[in-house]
N, C-alpha and C positions, 0 to 999 in steps of 0.2 A: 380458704375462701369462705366456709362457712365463717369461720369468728371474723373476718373481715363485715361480712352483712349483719352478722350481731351488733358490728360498731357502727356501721350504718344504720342499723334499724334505730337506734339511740342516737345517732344522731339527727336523724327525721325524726323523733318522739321532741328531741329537743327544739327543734327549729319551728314545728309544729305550735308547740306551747308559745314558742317567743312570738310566734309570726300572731297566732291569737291575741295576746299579750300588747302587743304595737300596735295589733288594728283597732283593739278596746282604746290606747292612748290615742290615737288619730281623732276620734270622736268625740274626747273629753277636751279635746285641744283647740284654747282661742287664739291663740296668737298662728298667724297665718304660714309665717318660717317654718315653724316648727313644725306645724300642720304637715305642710309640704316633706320636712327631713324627716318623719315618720311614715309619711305616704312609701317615700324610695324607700326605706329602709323595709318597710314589710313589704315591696315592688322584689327587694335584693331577697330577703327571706325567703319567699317564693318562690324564684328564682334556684338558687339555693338548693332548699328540698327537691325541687322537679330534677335537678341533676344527680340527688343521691338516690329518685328511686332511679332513675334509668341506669345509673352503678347499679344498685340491689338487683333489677331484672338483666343485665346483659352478669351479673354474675352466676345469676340465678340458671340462664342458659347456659352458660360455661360448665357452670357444674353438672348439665344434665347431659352434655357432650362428651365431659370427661368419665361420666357414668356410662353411658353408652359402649366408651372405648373400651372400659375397662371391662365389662362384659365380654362384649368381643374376644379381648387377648385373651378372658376366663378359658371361653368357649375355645377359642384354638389351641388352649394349653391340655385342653380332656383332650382335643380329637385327637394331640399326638401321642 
């Protein structure tokens, strides 16, 4: 789970840069098409990232649940 979120955290660093990257092109951009198919595409970018943090935070809870349990079974392994 952890190296799973290191490959998200990089992939938000990535998506981050591009989504930057595309809205810089939107603005330098005269032709109106094009305008537009960089608008959606940093709209998809966006998009995108917001779904890999809410991966990183429900993993991030998963892992504080499964640290929890493990505690737990620690503690009922002393009492026996």
């Amino acid at each position: 789970m952890v190296q799973e979120n290191q490959g998200l955290q990089c992939r938000l660093a990535y998506l981050q840069a591009r989504t930057e990257h595309q809205a810089a092109k939107v603005d330098e951009e005269t032709n109106d098409v094009t305008k537009a198919s960089r608008k959606q595409m940093v709209n998809d970018l966006l998009k995108e990232a917001e779904d890999v943090r809410q991966q990183i935070k429900a993993n991030g809870l998963h892992c504080q649940e499964l640290a929890k349990r493990s505690e737990l079974i620690e503690q009922q392994m002393r009492e026996w």
